[in-house]
C-alpha positions in Angstrom: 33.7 -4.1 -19.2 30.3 -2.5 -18.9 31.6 -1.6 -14.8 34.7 0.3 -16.1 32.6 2.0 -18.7 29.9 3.2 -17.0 31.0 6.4 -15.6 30.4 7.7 -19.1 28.8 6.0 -22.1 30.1 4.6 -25.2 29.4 6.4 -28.6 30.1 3.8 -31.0 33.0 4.1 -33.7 34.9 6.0 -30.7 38.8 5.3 -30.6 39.0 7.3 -27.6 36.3 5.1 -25.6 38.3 2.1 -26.6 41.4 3.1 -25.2 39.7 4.3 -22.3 38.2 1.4 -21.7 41.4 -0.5 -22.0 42.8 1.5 -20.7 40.7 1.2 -17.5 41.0 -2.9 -17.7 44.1 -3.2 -17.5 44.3 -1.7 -14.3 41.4 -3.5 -13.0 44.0 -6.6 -13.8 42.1 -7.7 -16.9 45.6 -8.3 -18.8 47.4 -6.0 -21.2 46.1 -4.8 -24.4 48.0 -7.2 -26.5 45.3 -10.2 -25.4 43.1 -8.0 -27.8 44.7 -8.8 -31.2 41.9 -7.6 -32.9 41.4 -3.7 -32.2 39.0 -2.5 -34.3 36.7 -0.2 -32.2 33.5 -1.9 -33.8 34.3 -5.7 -33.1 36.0 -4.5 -29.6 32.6 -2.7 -29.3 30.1 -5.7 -30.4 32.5 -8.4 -28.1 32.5 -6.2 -24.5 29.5 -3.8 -24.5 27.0 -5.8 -26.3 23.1 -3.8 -26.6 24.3 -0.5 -26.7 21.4 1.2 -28.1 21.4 3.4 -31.0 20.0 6.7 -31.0 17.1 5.4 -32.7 16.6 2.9 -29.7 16.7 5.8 -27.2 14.8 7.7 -28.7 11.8 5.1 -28.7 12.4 4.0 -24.9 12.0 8.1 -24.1 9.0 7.8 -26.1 7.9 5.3 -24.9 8.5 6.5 -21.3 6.9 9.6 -21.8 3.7 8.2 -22.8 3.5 5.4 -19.6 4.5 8.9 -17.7 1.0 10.6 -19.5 -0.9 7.6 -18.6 0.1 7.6 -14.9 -1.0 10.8 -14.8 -4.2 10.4 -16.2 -4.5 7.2 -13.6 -3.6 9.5 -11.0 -5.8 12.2 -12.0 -9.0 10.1 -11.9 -7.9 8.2 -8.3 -7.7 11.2 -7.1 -11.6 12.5 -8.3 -12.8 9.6 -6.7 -10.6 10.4 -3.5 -12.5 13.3 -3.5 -16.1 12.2 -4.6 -15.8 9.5 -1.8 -14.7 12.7 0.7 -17.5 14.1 -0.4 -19.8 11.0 0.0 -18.4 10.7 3.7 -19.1 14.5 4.6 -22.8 13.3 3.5 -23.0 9.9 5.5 -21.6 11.8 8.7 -24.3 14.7 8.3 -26.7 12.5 8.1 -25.6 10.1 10.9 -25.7 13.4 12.8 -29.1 14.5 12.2 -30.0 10.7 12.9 -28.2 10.7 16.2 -29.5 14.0 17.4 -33.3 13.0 16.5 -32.7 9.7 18.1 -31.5 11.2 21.1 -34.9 13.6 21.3 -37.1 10.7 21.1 -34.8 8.6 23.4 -35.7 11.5 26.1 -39.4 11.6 25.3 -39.2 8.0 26.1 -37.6 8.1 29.6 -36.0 5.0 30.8 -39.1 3.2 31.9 -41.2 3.5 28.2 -37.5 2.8 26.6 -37.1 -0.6 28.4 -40.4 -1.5 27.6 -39.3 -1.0 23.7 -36.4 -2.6 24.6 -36.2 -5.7 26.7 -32.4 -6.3 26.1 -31.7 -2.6 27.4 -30.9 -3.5 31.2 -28.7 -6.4 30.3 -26.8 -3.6 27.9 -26.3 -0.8 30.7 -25.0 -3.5 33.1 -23.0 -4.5 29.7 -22.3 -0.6 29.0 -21.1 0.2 32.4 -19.0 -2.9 33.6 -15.0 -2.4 33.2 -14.7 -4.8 30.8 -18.2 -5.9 28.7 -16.3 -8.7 27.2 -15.7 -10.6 30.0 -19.1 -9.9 31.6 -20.9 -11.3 28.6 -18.5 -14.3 28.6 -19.3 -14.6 32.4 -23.2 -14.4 31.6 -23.2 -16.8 29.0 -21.2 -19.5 31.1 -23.8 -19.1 33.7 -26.4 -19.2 31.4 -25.1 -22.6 29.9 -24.0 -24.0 33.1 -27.5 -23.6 34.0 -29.0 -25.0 31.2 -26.6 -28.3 31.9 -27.8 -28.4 35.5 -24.5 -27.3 37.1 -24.0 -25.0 40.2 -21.5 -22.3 39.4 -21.7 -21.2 43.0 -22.6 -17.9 42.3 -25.8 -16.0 42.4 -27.6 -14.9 39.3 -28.7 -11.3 39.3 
């Protein structure tokens, strides 16, 4: 019933909806109108289309939408503030990882690559690291040695 009815809604106490509706089931192949001995538009109403809400009803469910609609807003509103205080906080971080890098970088060539290595030891194992094609594997490769050694086992290659 509620399929055949949908197209437009019910007001209640409507003859004309009724019929329709009948109307409309019978050539769906619901039966004839005579398996409805009881036509008052009210009952025929409260038996097929049960919940149809009152104008009271709808009026309280727009309400009621309209004020989830408000509070999304607001929701929105602040998410959207902090989008833009944390794109603000990044613009920050990255100016300051700037100046960092480019101060780093001047003291890095007062340094030269002799007084650098002697600040840091590791700095040769990371350009051989930095430059090989694929630093994963060399590591991996460097640390096998490095245990194979440690077990007493010949890997059969030379160590640099």
């Amino acid at each position: 019933m509620q399929e055949c009815c949908a197209s437009r809604p019910l007001i209640p106490n409507s003859q004309f909806n009724v019929n329709r509706c009948l109307g409309q089931l019978e050539t769906l192949g619901y039966g004839q109108t005579a398996e409805y001995p009881s036509f008052h538009t009210n009952d025929l109403l409260d038996k097929h289309v049960p919940n149809v809400p009152t104008p009271v009803q709808w009026e309280a469910r727009l309400s009621s939408t309209r004020t989830e609609i408000r509070l999304a807003q607001a929701e929105l509103g602040r998410r959207q503030e902090k989008i833009e205080q944390l794109e603000d906080d990044l613009a920050d971080v990255r100016d300051s990882l700037a100046e960092c890098h480019a101060e780093l970088t001047q003291n890095v060539g007062k340094l030269g690559d002799a007084g650098l290595e002697r600040a840091w030891p590791e700095l040769r194992q990371y350009k051989t690291w930095r430059h090989a094609d694929a630093g994963d594997k060399v590591r991996k490769k460097e640390k096998t040695k490095n245990y194979a050694r440690h077990l007493g086992v010949r890997t059969g290659t030379t160590t640099p």
